[in-house]
ZADREN-644496 format. One line per field, with one value per atom (N, C-alpha, C): residue number from 1; chain; x, y, z; atom name. Coordinates in Angstrom, 3 decimals. Layout:
// residues N
seq: [NUM,...] .
mol: [A,...] .
east: [X,...] .
north: [Y,...] .
up: [Z,...] .
atom: [CA,...] .
END
This chain:
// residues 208
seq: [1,1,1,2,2,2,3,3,3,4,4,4,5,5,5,6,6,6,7,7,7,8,8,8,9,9,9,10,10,10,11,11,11,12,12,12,13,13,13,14,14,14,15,15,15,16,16,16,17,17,17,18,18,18,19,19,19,20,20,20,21,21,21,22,22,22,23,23,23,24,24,24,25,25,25,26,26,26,27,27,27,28,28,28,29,29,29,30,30,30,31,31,31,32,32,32,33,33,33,34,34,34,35,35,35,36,36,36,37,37,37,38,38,38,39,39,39,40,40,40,41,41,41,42,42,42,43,43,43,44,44,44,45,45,45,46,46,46,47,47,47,48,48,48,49,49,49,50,50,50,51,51,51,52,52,52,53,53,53,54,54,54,55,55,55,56,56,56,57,57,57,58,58,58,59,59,59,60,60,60,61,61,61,62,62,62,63,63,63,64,64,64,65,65,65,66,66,66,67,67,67,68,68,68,69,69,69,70,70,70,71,71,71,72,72,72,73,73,73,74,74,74,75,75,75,76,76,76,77,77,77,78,78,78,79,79,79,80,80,80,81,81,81,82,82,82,83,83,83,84,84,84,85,85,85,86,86,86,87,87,87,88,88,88,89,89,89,90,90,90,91,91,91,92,92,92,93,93,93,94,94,94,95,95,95,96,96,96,97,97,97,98,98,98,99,99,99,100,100,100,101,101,101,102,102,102,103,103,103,104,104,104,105,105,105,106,106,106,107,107,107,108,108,108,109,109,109,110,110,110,111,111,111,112,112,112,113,113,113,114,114,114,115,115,115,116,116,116,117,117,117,118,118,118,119,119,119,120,120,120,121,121,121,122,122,122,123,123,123,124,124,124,125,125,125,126,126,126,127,127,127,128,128,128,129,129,129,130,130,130,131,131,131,132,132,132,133,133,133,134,134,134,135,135,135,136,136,136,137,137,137,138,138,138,139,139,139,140,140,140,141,141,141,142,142,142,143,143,143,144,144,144,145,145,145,146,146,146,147,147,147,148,148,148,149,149,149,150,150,150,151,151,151,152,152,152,153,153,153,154,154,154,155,155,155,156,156,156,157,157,157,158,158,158,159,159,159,160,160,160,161,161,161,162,162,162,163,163,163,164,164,164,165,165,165,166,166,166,167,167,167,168,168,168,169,169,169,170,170,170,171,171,171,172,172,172,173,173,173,174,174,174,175,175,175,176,176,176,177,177,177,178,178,178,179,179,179,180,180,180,181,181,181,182,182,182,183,183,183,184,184,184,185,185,185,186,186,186,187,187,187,188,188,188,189,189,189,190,190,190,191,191,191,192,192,192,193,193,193,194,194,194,195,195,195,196,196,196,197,197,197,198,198,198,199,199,199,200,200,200,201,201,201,202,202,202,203,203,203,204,204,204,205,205,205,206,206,206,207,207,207,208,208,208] .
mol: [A,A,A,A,A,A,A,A,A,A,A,A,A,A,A,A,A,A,A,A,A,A,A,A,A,A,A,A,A,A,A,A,A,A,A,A,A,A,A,A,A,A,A,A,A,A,A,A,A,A,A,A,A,A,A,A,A,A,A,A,A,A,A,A,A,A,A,A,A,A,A,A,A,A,A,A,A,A,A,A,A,A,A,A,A,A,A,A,A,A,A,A,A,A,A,A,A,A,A,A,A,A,A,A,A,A,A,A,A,A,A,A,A,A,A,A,A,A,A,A,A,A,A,A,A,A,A,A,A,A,A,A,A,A,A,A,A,A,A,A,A,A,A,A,A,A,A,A,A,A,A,A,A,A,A,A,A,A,A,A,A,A,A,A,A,A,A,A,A,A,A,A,A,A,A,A,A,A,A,A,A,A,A,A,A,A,A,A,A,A,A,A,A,A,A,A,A,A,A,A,A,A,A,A,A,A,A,A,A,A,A,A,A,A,A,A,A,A,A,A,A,A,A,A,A,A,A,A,A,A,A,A,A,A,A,A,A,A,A,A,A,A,A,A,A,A,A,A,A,A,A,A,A,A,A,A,A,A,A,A,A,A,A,A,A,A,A,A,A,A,A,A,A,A,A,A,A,A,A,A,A,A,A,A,A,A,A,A,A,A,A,A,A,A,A,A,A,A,A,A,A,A,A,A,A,A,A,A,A,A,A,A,A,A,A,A,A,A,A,A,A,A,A,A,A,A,A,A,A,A,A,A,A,A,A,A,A,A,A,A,A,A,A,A,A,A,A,A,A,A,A,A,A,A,A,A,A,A,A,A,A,A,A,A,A,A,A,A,A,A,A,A,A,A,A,A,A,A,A,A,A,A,A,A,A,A,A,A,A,A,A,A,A,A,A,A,A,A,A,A,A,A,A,A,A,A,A,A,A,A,A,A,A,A,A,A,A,A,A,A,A,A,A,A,A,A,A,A,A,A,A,A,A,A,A,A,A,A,A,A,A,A,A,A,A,A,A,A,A,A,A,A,A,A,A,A,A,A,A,A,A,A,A,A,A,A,A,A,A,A,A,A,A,A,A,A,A,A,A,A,A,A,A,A,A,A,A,A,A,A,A,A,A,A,A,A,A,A,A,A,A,A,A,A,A,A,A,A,A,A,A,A,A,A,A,A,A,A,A,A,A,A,A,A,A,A,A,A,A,A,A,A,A,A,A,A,A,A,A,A,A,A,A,A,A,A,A,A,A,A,A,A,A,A,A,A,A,A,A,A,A,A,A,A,A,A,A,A,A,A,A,A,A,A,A,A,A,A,A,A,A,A,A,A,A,A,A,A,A,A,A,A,A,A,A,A,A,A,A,A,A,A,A,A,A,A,A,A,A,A,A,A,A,A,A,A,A,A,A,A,A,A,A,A] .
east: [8.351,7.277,6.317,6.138,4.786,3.914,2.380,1.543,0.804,-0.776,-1.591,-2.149,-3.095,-3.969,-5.341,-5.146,-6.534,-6.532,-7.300,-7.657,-9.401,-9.341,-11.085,-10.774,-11.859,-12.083,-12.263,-11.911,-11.685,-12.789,-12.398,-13.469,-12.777,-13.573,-13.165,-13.111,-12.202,-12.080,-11.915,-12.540,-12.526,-11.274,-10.501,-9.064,-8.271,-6.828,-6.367,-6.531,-7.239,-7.868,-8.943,-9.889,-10.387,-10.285,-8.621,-8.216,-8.249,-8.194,-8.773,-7.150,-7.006,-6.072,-5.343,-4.102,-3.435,-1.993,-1.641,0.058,1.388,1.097,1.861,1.791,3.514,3.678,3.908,3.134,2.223,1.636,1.137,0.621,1.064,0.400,0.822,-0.095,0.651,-0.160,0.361,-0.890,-1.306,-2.039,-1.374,-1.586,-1.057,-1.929,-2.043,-2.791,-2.493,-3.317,-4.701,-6.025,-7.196,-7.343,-7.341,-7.590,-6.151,-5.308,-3.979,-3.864,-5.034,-5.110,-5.461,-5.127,-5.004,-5.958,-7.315,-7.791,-8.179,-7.905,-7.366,-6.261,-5.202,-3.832,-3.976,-4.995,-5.451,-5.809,-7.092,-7.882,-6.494,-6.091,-4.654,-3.901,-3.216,-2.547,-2.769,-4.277,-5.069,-5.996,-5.801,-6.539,-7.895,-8.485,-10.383,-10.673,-11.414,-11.959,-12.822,-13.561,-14.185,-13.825,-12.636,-11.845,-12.065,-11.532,-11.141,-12.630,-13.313,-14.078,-13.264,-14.158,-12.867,-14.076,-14.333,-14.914,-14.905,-16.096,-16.088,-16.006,-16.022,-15.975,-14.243,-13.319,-12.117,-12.144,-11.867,-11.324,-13.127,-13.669,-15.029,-15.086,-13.732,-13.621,-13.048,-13.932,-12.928,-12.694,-13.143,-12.374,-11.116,-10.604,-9.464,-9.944,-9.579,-9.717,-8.942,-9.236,-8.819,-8.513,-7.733,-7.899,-7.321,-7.522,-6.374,-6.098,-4.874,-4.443,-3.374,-3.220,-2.142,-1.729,-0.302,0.758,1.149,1.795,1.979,3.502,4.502,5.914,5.362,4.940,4.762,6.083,7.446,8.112,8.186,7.752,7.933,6.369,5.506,4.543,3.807,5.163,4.750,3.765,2.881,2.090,2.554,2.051,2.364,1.151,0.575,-0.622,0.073,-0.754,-0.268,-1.806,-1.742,-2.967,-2.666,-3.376,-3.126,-3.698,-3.539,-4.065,-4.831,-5.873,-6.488,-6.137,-5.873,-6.030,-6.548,-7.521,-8.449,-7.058,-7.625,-6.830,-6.803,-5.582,-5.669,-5.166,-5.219,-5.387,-6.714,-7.450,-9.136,-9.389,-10.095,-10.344,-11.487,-12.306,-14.261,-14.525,-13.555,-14.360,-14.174,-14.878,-14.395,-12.886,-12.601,-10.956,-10.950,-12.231,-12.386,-12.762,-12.836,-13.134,-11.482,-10.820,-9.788,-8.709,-8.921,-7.713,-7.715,-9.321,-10.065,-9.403,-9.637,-8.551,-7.499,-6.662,-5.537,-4.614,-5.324,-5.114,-5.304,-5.997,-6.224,-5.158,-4.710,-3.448,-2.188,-2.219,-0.855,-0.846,-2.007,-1.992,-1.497,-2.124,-2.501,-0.416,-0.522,1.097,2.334,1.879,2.820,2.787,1.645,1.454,1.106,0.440,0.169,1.157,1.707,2.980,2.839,1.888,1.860,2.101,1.908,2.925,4.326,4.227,5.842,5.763,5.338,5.669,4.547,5.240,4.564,4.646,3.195,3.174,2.561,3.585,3.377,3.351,1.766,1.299,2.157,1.913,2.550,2.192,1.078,0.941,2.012,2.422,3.630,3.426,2.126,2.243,2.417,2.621,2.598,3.655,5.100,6.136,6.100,6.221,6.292,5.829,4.454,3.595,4.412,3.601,4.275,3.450,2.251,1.654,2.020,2.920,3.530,5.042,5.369,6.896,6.964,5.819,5.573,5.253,4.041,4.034,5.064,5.984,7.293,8.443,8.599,9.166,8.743,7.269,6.620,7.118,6.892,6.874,8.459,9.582,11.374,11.289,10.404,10.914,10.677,8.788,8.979,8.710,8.751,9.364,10.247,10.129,11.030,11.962,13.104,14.399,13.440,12.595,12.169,11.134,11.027,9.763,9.895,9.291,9.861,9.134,9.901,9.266,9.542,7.772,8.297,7.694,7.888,7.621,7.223,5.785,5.514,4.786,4.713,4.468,3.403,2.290,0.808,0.837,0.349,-0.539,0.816,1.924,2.853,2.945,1.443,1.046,0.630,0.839,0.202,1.645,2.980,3.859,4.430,5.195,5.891,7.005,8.254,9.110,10.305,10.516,11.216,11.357,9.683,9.295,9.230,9.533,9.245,10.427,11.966,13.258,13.627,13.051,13.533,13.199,11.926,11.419,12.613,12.695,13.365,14.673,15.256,16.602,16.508,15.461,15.289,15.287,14.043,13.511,14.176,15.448,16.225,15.607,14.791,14.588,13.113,12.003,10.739,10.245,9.128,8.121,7.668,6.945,6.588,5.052,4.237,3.060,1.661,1.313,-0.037,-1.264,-2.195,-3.245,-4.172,-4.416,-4.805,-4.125,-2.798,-2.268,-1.703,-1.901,-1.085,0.072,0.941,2.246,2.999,4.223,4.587,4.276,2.848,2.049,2.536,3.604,4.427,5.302,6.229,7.480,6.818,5.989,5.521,5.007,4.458,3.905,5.290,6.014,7.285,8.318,8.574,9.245,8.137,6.942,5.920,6.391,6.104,6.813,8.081,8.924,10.258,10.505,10.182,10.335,9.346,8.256,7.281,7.997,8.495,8.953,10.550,11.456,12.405,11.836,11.071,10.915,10.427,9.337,9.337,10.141,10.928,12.212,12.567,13.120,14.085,13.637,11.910,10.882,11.436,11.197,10.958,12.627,13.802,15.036,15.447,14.374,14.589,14.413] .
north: [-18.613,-18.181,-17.268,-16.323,-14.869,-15.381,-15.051,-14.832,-14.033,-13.422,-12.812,-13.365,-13.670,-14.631,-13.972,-12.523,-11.487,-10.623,-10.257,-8.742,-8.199,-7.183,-6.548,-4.892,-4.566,-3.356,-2.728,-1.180,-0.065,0.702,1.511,2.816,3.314,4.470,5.358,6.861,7.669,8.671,9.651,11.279,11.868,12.460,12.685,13.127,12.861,13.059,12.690,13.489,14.348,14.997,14.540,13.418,12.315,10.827,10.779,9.619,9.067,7.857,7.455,7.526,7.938,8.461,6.823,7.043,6.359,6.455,6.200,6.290,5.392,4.599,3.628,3.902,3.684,3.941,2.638,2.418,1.168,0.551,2.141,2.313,1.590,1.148,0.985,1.326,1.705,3.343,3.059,1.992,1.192,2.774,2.937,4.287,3.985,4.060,3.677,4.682,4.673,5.469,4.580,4.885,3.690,3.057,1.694,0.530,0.236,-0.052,-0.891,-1.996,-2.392,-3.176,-3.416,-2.061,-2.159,-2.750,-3.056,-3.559,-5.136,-5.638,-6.981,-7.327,-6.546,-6.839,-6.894,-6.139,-6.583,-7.153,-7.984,-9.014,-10.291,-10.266,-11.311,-11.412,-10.225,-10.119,-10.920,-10.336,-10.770,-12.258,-12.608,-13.688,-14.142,-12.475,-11.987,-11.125,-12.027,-11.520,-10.650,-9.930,-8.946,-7.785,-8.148,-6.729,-5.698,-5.277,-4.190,-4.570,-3.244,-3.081,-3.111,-4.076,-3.906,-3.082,-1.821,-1.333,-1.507,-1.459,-1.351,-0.439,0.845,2.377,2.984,3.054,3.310,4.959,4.940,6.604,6.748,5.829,5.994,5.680,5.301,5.022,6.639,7.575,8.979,8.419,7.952,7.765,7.176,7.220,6.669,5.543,4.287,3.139,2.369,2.025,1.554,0.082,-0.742,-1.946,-2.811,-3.429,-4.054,-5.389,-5.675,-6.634,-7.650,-8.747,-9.238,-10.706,-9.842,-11.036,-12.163,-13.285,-14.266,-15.086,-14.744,-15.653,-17.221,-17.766,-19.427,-20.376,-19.692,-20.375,-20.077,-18.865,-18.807,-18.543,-18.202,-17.937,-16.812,-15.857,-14.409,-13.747,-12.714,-12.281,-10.492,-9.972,-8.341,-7.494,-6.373,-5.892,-4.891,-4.610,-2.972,-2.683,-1.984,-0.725,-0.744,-1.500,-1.415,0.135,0.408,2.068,2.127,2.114,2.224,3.479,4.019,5.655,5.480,6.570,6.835,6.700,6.534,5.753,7.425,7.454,9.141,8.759,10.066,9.922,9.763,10.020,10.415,10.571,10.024,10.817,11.015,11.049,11.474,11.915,12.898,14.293,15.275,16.201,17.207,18.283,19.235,19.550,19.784,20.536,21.148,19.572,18.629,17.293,16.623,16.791,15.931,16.799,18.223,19.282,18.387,18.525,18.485,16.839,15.635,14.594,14.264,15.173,15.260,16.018,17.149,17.272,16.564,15.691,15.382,13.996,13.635,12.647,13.084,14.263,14.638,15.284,15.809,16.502,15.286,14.198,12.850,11.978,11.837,11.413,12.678,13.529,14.906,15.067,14.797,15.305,13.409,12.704,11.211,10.822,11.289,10.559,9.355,8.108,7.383,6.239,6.917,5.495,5.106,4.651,3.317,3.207,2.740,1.982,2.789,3.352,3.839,2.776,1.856,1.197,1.545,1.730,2.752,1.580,1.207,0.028,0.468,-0.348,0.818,-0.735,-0.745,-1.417,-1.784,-2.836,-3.735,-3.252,-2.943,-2.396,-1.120,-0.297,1.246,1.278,1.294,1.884,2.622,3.808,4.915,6.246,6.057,6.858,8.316,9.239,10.553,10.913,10.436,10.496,9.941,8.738,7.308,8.115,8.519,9.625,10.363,11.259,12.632,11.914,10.852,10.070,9.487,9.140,8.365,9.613,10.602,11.479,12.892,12.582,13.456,12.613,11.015,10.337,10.415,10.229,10.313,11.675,12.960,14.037,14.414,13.764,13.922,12.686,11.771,10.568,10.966,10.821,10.548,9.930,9.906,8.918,7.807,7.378,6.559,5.684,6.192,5.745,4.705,3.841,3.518,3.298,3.138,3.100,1.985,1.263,-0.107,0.068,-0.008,0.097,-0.982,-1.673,-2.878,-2.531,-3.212,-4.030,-4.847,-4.121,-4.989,-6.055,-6.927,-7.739,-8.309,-8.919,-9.388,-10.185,-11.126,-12.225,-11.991,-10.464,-9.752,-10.078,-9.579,-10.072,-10.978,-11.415,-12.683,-12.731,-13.914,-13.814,-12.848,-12.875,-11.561,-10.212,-9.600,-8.576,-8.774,-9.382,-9.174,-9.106,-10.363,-9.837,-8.458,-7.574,-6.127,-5.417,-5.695,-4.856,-5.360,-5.863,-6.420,-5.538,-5.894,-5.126,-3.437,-3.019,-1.329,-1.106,-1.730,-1.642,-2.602,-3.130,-4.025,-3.903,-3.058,-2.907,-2.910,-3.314,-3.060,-5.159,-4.586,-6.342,-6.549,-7.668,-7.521,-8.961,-8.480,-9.866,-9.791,-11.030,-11.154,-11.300,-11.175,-10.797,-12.194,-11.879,-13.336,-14.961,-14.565,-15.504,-16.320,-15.486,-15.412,-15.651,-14.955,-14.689,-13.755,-13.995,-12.710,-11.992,-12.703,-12.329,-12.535,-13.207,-13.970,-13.424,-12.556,-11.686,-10.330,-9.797,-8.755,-8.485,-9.497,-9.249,-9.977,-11.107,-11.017,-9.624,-8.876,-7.615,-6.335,-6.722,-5.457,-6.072,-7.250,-7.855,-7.865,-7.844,-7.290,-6.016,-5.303,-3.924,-3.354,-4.145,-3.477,-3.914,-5.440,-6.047,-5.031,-4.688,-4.484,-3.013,-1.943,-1.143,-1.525,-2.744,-2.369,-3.137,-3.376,-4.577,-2.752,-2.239,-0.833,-0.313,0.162,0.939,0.005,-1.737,-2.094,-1.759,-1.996,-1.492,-0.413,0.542,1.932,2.168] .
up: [8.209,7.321,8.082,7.416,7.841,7.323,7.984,7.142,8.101,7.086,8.030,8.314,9.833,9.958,10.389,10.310,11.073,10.002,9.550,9.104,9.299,9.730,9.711,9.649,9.129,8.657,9.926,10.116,11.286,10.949,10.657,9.851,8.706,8.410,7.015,7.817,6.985,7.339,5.531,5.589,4.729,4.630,5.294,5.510,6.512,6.846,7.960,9.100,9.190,10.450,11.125,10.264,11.030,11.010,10.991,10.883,12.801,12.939,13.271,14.751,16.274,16.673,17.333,17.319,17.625,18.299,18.912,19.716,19.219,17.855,17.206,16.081,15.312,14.416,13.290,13.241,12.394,11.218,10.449,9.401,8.260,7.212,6.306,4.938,4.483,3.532,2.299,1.614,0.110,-0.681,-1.520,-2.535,-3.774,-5.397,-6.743,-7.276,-8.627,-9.633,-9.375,-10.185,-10.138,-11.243,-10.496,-11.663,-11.939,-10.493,-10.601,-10.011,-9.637,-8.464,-6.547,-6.189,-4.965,-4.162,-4.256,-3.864,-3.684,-5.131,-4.989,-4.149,-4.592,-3.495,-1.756,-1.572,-0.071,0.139,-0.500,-0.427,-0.937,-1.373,-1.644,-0.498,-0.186,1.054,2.544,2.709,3.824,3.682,2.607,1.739,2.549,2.111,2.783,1.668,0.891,-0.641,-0.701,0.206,0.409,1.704,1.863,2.560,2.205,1.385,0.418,-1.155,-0.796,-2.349,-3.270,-4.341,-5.745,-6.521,-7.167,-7.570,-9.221,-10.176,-11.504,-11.893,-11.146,-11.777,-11.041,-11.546,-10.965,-10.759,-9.533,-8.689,-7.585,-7.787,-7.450,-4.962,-4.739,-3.412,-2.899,-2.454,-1.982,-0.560,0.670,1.665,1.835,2.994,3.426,4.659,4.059,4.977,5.874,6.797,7.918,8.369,8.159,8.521,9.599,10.479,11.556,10.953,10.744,10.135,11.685,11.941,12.240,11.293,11.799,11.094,12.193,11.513,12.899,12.236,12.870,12.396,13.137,11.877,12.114,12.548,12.416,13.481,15.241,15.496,16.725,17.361,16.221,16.738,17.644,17.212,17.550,16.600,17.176,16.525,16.859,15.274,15.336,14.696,15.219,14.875,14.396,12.857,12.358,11.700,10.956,10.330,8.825,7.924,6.616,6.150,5.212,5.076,3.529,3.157,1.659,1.596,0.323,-0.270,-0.954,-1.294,-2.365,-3.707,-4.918,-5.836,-6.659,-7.203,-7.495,-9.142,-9.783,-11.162,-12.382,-11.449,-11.836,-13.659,-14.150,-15.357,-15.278,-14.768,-14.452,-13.588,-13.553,-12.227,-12.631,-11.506,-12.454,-11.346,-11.948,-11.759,-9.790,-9.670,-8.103,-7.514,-7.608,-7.087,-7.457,-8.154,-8.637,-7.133,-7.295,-6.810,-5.343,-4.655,-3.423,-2.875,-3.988,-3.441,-3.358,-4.162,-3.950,-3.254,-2.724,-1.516,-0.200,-0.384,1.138,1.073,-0.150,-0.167,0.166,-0.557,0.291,1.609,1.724,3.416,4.237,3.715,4.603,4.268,3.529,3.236,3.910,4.298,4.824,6.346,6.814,8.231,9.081,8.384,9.471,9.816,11.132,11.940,12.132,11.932,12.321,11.192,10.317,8.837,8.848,8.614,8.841,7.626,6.919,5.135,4.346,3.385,2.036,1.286,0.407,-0.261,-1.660,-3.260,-4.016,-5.444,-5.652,-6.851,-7.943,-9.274,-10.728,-11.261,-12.324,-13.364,-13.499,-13.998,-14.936,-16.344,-16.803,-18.264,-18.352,-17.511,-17.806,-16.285,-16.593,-15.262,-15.589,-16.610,-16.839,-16.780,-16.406,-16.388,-15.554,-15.972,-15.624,-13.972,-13.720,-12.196,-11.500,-11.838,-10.719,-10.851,-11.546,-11.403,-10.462,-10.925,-9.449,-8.338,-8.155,-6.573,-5.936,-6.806,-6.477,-6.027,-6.517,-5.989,-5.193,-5.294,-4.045,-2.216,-2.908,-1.566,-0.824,-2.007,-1.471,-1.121,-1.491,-0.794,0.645,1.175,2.192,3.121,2.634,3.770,4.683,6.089,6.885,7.114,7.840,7.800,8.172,9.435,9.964,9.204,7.926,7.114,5.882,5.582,3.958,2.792,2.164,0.505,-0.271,-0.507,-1.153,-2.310,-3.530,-5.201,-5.591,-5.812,-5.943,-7.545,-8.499,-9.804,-9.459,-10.236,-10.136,-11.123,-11.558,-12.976,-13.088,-12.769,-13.321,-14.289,-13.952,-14.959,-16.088,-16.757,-18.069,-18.560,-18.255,-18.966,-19.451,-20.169,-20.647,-19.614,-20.120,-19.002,-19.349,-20.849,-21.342,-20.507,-20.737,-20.410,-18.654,-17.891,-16.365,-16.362,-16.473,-16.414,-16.764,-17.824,-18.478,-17.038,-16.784,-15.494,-14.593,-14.101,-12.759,-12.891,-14.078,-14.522,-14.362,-14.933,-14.850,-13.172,-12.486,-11.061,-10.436,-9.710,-8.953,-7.574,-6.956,-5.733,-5.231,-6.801,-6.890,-6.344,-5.610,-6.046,-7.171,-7.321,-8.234,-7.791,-8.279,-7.469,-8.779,-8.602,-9.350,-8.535,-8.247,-7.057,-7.546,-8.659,-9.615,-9.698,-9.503,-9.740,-8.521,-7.187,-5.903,-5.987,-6.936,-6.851,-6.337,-5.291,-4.751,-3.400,-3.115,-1.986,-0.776,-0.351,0.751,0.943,-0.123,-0.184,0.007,-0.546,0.367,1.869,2.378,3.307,4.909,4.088,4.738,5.032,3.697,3.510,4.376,4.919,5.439,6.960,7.301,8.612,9.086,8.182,8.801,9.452,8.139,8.773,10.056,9.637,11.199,12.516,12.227,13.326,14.210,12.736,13.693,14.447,13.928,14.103,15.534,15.840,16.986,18.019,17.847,18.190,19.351,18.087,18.092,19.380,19.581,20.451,21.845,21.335,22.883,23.251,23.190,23.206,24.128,23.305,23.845,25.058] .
atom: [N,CA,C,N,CA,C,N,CA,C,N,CA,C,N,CA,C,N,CA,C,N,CA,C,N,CA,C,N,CA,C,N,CA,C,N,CA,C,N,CA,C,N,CA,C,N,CA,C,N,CA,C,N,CA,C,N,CA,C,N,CA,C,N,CA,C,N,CA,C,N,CA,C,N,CA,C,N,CA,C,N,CA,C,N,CA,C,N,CA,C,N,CA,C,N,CA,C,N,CA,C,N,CA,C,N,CA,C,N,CA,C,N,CA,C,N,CA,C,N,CA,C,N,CA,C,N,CA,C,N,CA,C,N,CA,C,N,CA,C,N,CA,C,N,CA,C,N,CA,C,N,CA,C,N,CA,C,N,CA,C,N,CA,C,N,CA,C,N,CA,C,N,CA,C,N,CA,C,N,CA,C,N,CA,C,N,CA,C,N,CA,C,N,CA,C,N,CA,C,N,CA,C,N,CA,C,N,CA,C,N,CA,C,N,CA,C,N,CA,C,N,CA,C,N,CA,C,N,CA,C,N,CA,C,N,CA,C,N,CA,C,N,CA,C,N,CA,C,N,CA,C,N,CA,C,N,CA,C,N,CA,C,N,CA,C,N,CA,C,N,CA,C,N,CA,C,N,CA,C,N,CA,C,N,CA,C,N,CA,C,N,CA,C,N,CA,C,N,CA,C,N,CA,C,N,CA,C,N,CA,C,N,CA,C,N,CA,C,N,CA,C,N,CA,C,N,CA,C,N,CA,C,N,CA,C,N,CA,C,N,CA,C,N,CA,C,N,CA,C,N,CA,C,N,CA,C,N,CA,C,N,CA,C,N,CA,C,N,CA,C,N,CA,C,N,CA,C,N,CA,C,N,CA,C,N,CA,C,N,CA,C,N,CA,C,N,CA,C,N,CA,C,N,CA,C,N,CA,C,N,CA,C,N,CA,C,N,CA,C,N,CA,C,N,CA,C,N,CA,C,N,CA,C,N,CA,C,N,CA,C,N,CA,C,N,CA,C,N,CA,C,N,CA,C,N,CA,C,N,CA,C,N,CA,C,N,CA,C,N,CA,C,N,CA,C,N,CA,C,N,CA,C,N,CA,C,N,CA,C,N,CA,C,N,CA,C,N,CA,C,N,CA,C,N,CA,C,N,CA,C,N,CA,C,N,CA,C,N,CA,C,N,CA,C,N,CA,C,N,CA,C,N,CA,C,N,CA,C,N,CA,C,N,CA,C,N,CA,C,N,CA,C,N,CA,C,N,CA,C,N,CA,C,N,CA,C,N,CA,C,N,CA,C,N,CA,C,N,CA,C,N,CA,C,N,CA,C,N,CA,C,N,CA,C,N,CA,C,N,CA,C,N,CA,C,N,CA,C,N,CA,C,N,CA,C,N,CA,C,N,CA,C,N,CA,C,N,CA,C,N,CA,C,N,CA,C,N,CA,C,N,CA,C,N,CA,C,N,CA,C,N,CA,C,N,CA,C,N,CA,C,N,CA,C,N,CA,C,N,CA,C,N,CA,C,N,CA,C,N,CA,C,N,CA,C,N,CA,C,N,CA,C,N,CA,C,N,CA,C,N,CA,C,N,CA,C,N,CA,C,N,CA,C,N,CA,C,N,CA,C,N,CA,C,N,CA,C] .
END
């Protein structure tokens, strides 16, 4: 069994040119439309209810946040430090176009050039998979991900559906999470599936 047993806030940065420098590839880079969750899901994750602002005005966080998180395998009792990553939450409807252009650029500058992410983590309401902005983020991210990089498709609010409607999902998305932040469902399989992969990656490094 994983869990996290540390998390604290780093700094904020306005783009990835003052992101914050590092020699490890670590990152883990939490990015949603606003008002899907993501900020609960950290505070779940890290189970530190005031980690992550949960804001009442959605798209209202423009920095990029910083967090040191460690994980700890409770059978052996190894511990692994990585960098959770907030993104400003994109999909704005109350700005105006030169403020909407201005953050979304600095998401993809920041998703294109930060050598130092390991896992793209990409929210999507359970009531809206479809959306046409979670389409383009989902295939902005497979175009320029790296071989070395990955992509996990997680399902917010699960607990809005019935059990009908979560099997349909599961069936369409076979490779997606799926978690309730509310409900703490799910929260253990993600952050197991964020520990694996950090782990072998650096399994791979010490190897080398």
């Amino acid at each position: 069994m994983v869990d996290i047993v540390d998390a604290k806030f780093i700094t904020s940065a306005p783009n990835y040119k003052a992101a914050p420098e590092s020699d490890e590839n670590n990152e883990v880079v939490f990015m949603a439309r606003s008002n899907v969750g993501k900020s609960s899901l950290l505070n779940a994750l890290t189970d530190h209810k005031g980690l992550a602002k949960v804001s009442s005005t959605p798209g209202k966080t423009k920095l990029i946040n910083y967090f040191d998180v460690t994980f700890m395998n409770r059978e052996t009792s190894e511990k692994l430090v990585a960098k959770f990553v907030d993104l400003p939450g994109f999909g704005y409807a109350k700005v105006s176009k030169a403020q909407k252009h201005d953050w979304e650029k600095n998401l993809t500058d920041y998703i294109s050039n930060r050598e130092q992410i390991k896992i793209f983590i990409h929210l999507i309401d359970c009531r809206h998979p479809h959306l046409e902005i979670d389409t383009q983020v989902s295939e902005f991210l497979f175009a320029h991900a790296r071989e070395d990089q990955y992509i996990i498709q997680i399902f917010t609010k699960i607990d809005k559906l019935n059990q009908k409607e979560q099997s349909a999902l599961r069936r369409e998305f076979p490779n997606a999470l799926m978690v309730s932040s509310a409900k703490k469902r799910g929260t253990k399989k993600i952050i197991k599936e964020i520990y694996d992969i950090l782990k072998e990656s650096e399994d791979a490094i010490d190897e080398d």
